[in-house]
N, C-alpha and C positions, 0 to 999 in steps of 0.2 A: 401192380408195382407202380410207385409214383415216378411221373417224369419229374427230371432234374431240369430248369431251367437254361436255357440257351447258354446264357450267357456267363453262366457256371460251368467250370470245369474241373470235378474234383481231384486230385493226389497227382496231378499232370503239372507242370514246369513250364510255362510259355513263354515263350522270349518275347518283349515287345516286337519285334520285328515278324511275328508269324509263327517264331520254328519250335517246334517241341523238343525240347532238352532232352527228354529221353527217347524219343526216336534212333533207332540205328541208323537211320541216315545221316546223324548230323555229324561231322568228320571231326577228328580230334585238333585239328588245326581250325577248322571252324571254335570250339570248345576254348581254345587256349586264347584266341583273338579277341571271345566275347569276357574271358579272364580278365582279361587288362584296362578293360572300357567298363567305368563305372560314371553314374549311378545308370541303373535301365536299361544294361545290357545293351545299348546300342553302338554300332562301330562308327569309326571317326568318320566315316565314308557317307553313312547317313548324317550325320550332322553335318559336313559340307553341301552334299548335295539339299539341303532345308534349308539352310543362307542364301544358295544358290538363286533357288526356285525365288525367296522372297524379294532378292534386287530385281527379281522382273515383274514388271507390271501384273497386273492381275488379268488384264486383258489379252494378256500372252498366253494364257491356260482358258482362253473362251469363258473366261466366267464373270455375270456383269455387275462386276465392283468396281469403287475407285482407289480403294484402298485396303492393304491385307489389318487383317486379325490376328491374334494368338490362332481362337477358334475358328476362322478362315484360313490358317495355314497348316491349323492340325486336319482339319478335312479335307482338305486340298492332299496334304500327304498320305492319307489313309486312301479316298478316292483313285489315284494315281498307283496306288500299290505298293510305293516305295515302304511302309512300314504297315502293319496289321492294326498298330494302334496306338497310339501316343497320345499325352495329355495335353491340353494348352500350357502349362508351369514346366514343362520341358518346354516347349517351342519358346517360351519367352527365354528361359533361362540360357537355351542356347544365343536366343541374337541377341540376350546383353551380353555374353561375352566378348562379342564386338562395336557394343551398341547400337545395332542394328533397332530401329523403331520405324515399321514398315505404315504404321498407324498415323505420321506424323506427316506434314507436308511443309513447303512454303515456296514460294514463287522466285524465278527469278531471273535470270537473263544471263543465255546463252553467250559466250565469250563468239562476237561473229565480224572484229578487224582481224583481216590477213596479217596487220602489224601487230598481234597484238603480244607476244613477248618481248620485242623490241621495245614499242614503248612503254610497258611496263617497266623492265629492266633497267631502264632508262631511267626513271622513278625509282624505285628501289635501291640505285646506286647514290642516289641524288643523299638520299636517307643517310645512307653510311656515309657522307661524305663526299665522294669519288661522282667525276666527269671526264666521260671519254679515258677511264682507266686510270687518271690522275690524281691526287688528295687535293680537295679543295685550300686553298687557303684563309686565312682569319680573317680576312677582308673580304671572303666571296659565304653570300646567304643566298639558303633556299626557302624560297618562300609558294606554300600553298594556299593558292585563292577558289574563291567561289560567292556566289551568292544564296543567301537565305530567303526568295520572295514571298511576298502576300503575311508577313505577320502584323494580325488587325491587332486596332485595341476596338476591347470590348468593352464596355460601362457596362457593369451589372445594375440590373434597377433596385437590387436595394444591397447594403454593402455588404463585404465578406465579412463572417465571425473567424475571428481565431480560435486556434484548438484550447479546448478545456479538460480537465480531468473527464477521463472517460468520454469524450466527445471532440472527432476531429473538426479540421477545417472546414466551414463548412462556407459553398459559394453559393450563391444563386444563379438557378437552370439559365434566366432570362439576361439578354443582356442588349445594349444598342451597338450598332457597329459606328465607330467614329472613325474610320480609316482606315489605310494598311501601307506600310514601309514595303522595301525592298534593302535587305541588311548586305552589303558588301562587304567583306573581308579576308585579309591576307593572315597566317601565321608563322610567322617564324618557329620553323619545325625543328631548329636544334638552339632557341633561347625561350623558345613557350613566349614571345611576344606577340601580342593580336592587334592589327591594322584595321580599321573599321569605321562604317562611314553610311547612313541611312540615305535613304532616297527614292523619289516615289514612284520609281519602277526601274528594271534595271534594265541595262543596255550597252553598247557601244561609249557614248560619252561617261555617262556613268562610269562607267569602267576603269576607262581612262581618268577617270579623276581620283581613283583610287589607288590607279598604280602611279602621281604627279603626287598625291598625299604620303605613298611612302619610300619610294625611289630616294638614296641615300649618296653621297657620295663612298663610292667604293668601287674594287676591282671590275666585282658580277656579281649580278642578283638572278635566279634563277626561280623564275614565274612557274610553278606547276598546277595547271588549269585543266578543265576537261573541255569537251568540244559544243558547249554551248555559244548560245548566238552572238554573247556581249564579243567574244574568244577565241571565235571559231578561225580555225588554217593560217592558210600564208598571209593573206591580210593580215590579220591579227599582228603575227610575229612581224612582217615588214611594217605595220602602221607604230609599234611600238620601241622598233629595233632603230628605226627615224629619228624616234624620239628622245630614246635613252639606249645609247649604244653600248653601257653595259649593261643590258635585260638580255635576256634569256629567256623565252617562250619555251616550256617544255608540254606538249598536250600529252594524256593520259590516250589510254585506246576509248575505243568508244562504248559506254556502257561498262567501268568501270570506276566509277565512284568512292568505290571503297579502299580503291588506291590513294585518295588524297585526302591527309590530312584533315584539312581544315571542317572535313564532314563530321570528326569522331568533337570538335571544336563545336559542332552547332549542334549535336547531341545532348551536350552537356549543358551550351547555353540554354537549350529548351529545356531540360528539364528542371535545372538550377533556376534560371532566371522569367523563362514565358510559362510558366505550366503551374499555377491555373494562371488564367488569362485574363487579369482583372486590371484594366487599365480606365482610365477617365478621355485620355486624348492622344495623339501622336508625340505629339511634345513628351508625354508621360511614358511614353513603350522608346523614344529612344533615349530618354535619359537612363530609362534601365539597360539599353545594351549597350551605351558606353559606359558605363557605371559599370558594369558587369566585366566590360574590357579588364578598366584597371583591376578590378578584385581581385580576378582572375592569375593574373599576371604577379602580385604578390602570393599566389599559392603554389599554382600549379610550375612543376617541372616539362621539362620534352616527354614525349610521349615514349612508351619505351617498344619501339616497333621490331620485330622481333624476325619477322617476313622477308626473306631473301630471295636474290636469280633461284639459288636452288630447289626453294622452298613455292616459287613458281613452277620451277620445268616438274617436280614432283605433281604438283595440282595439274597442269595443263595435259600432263600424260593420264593422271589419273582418269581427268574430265574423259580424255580423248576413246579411253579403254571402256571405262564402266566397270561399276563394282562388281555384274555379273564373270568378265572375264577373271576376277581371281580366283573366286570360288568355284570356276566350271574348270580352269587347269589345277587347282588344288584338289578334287575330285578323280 
C-alpha cells in the first residue's frame, strides 16, 4: 500500500489553527465562532494577539533580528504554537489593516524635556492665534525663526545641460567648492511672509541682526525659536526683551523641530530653490535665496497646520503606552 505524503491530508477539514473540523471534540460554540470569522477560519483573538507580538521588537522573542518579516512573523507564530499554520499574505494582510509595516524603520529622538507639553502647547496655541488663553490681536505677529547653515556654492567643472526630450537634467559629479552661507530667517506663520538675511556663520550677533532687520512697530511679536546656541534660554529672551520690549522669546522643547514652522519653509526652499546645487559664487547662492524669498511670497499661502493641545496629549500618551499595550488589552 503506498504511503500518502506528510503533508497531505485526505477528506479531513483542518482549521488553520490546528483543529480538525470533524473531530467530536470540537464544541459547537467553537464551530459557530469559526462561522463568523472569515477568510481562514481564524478568530479575532488570533489576529490580535499577531499585531501584538509584531509591535515588539524581535529581540523580545530571543530571536537575532533587527527587524520582523511577513515570513519572520508567520514562523515566529507557527513556532510559538499560537496557530498550526498560516501564510505570509494573511500576516501581511492583517497588519495592513492597520498599517502596521514591521519591515520599515526610521530614527528619531525620544521626546526627554520634563517641559515638554507646556512648551509645545505654547506653540500650538501661538498657531491658532491665542496667548495665555487670549486671541491675539491684528497688530500682534508670530513669527518662526531659525537657521539654515553650511549651504555651499558648488561650480560644477563643466556646466549643467537642461532637460531634453527623453533626457533629463543632467549636472556634473565634479564640482569646486566656493564657500558657504549661513541662511537666517523668520516667517510670518499666519501672512506666508519670510525674513531673510545670509551670513557667514551663524550666531549670537547674527541673530540679533535679524531680529533689528524685522522687528516692526507693533503691539507684540512673538519670536518662536528652538534652543540653539545663537537663542538659547534666559539670555536670550533678557538680551532681546532690552532691546525690543515688544518681542516675545517663545523656545520650543528641546528636540523638537518639527514644531516650528519655518523648518517645513527651508524644505521647500531646498528643494525648489538649492537642489541641484549649481552655483558659480556666494554672491550667486544668495541672490537665489532672496530671490526665492520674494517668489515665494507671491505664491504661497500660510501653512495649513492642522496639529493641536489635543492632537499632542493623544501622541504624548500614545508615545508614553506603546502600540503593544493596545493590542495586549484588545486581546
Amino acid at each position: 500500500m503506498m504511503k500518502l505524503p506528510a503533508a497531505w491530508t485526505p477528506d479531513v477539514k483542518w482549521l488553520a489553527c490546528g483543529v480538525n473540523v470533524s473531530s467530536s471534540s470540537v464544541c459547537a460554540d467553537w464551530k459557530n465562532a469559526l462561522a463568523r470569522v472569515a477568510p481562514g477560519f481564524f478568530p479575532p483573538e488570533i489576529v490580535v494577539q499577531v499585531k501584538a507580538l509584531v509591535c515588539e521588537l524581535p529581540k523580545t522573542h530571543a530571536l537575532p533580528l533587527s527587524r520582523w518579516s511577513t515570513a519572520d512573523v508567520a514562523g515566529e507564530v507557527r513556532r510559538s504554537g499560537l496557530v498550526a499554520t498560516i501564510s505570509e499574505s494573511t500576516v501581511w494582510r492583517w497588519l495592513n489593516q492597520d498599517a502596521i509595516r514591521p519591515w520599515q524603520h526610521r530614527c528619531w529622538i525620544f521626546p526627554r524635556d520634563p517641559h515638554f507639553a507646556t512648551k509645545a502647547s505654547r506653540i500650538l496655541d501661538l498657531y491658532e492665534r491665542v496667548w495665555e488663553e487670549k486671541l491675539l490681536k491684528d497688530d500682534e505677529f508670530v513669527l518662526s525663526a531659525d537657521e539654515k547653515t553650511s549651504i555651499q556654492a558648488r561650480a560644477r567643472i563643466c556646466p549643467t545641460q537642461p532637460t531634453q526630450p527623453g533626457s533629463p537634467m543632467k549636472v556634473e559629479h565634479e564640482y569646486k567648492r566656493c564657500g558657504a552661507w549661513a541662511y537666517l530667517a523668520a516667517l510670518d506663520v499666519h501672512r506666508a511672509k519670510v525674513f531673510g538675511r545670509c551670513e557667514p556663520s551663524s550666531g549670537i550677533a547674527p541673530f540679533d541682526r535679524l531680529v533689528a532687520q524685522v522687528m516692526m512697530q507693533a503691539r507684540r511679536v512673538f519670536w518662536i525659536v528652538d534652543n540653539g546656541s545663537s537663542h538659547r534660554g534666559t539670555r536670550c529672551v533678557a538680551r532681546l526683551r532690552e532691546q525690543y520690549k515688544t518681542l516675545i522669546v517663545v523656545h520650543g522643547p528641546v528636540h523638537a523641530s518639527w514644531l516650528n514652522q519655518i523648518e517645513i519653509y527651508f524644505s521647500i526652499l531646498q528643494r525648489k530653490a538649492l537642489t541641484p546645487n549649481d552655483f558659480p559664487s556666494l554672491k550667486a547662492v544668495e541672490e537665489q535665496l532672496l530671490g526665492f524669498q520674494l517668489y515665494y511670497e507671491t505664491i504661497a499661502r500660510p501653512f495649513e497646520w492642522k496639529f493641536n493641545r489635543r492632537d499632542l496629549e493623544v501622541l504624548l500618551n500614545k508615545i508614553k503606552k506603546g502600540p503593544v499595550a493596545h493590542y495586549r488589552s484588545a486581546a
